[in-house]
N, C-alpha and C positions, 0 to 999 in steps of 0.2 A: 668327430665327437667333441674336442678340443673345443673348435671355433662354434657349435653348436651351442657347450655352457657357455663360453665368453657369452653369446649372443642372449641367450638368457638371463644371463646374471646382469648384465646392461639392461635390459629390460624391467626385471626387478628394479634395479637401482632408478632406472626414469621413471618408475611408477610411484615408487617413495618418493622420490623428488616432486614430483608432480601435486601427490596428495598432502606432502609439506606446505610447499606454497599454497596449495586452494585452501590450505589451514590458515595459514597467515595472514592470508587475503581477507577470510571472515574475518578470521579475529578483529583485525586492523577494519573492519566495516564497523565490525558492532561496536567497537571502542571509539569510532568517527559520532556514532548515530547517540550515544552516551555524548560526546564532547556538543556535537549542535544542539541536544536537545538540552544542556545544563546551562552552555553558551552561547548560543546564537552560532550564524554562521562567520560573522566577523569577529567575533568573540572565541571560536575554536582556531589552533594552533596544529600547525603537521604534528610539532614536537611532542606537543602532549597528547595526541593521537598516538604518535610511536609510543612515549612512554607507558601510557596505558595498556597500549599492544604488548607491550614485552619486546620492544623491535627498535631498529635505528632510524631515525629518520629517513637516512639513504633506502633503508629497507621498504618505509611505507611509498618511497617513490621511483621504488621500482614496478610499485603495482600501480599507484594513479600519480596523474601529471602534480595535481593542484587539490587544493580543498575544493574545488568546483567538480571535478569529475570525481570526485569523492561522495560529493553530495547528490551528484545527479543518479550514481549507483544507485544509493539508499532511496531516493523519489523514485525510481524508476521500479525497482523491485517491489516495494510497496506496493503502487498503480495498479501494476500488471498482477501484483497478488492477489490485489482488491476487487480487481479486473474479473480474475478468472474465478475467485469464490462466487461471486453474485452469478456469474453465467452457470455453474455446476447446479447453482440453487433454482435455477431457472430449467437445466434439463429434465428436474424431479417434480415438476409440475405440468400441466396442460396448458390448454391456450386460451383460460379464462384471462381476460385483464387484470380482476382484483386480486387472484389467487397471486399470477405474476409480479405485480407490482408490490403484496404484501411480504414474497419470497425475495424478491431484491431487494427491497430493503429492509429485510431485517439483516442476507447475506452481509451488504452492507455497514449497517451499524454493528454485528458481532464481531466482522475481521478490523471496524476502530476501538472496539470495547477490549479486543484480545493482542493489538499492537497498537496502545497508545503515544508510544515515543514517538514511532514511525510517522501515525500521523499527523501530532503537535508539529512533526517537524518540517512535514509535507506541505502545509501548509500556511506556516511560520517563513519558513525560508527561502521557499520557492522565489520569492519576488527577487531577490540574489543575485538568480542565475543570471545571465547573458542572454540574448534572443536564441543565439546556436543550440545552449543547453537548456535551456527550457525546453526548445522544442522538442529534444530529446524524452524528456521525462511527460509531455501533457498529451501524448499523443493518446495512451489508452484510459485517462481519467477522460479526454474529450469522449472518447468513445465506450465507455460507462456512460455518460452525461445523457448521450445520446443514446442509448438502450431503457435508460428510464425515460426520455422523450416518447420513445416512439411507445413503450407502452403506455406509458397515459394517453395518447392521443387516439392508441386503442380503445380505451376506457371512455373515451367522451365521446368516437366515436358510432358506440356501440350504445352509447346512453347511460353507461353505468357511472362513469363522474361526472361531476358538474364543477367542470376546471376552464373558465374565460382564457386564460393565460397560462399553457401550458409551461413554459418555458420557466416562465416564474415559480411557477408552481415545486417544479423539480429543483430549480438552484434552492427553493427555500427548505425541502424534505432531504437534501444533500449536507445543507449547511446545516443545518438539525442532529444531523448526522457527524459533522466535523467537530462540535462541540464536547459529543462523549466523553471522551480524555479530560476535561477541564473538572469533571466533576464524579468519572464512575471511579470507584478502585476494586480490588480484586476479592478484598475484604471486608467490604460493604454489603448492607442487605440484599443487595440484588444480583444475579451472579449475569454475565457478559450473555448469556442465551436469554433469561429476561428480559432483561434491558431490550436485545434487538428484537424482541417478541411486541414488546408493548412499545417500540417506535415505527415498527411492520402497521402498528393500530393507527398510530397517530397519521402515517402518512395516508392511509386510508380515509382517516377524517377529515385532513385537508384537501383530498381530491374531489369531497364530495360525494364519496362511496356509499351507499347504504341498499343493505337485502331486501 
């Protein structure tokens, strides 16, 4: 019975422990992704990461080595966030091309219209990294890149775009896309579901779409 609650109560105690640090850990993210999106990435400090955190510097390194895996965190979650919104928007539709292509990219520009730091930053900073950590974090924007590849080539396939240059075509309805932050806010006429409604249109117009 005795060694029963010890073993219990140890349990409890590594569960609190546990859910402390994965508290820490955000916080000290979100208070990294504030420090590069204010300062750059040579312009952000551990120190003022910690202090923002509420934490010691030692503290913010016992979760990441360097401001590099600091940053590749925040790129890397983003991506994959970015990642998997566009693909969920993609299972709620058929296997038209336009329907497709007008679905990922609005997923798209709402998950930049609704995390603008993330992506000023994603985008901003990346060039930073190191070859090792880059590689880390471009794995699932390459593979976005190429989900919108292959639908368009559906699309021209089928006759329904009229896209010479696929390839071009997508980095320019992406970059289109990476721009939102510089100019939507929250509190503006148009709310983050607009906006990626009526860039779902434009990239439609640029593929050459029409019923």
């Amino acid at each position: 019975m005795l060694v029963g609650a010890i073993c219990a109560y140890c349990a409890g105690m590594n569960s609190r422990s546990n859910g402390a640090s994965s508290s820490i850990r955000e916080r000290i993210l979100e208070t990294a992704l504030d420090e590069f999106y204010e300062c750059g990435f040579h312009g952000a400090t551990m120190r003022n990461i910690a202090n923002a955190a509420g934490c010691s510097a030692a503290n913010v390194y016992n979760h990441f080595e360097n401001k590099s895996e600091l940053l590749v965190e925040i790129l890397r979650r983003a991506s994959d966030e970015q990642f998997t919104a566009t693909r969920n928007a993609l299972r709620k539709v058929g296997d038209d091309p336009a329907e497709r292509w007008r679905a990922a990219v609005a997923a798209h520009a709402l998950y930049t219209a609704r995390n603008p730091r993330a992506c000023l930053v994603a985008n901003s900073e990346l060039r930073y990294l190191g070859p090792l950590d880059r590689k880390r974090v471009v794995g699932s924007r390459d593979a976005q890149e190429q989900l919108f590849v292959d639908i368009a080539e559906d699309g021209v396939e089928q006759g329904l775009f009229t896209l010479e240059r696929v390839h071009q075509g997508v980095t320019a309805v992406l970059t289109m896309c990476a721009g939102i932050p510089l100019w939507f806010r929250e509190d503006g006429p148009l709310s983050a579901q607009e906006v990626a409604d009526d860039f779902a249109g434009y990239a439609l117009n640029l593929v050459g779409y029409s019923r």
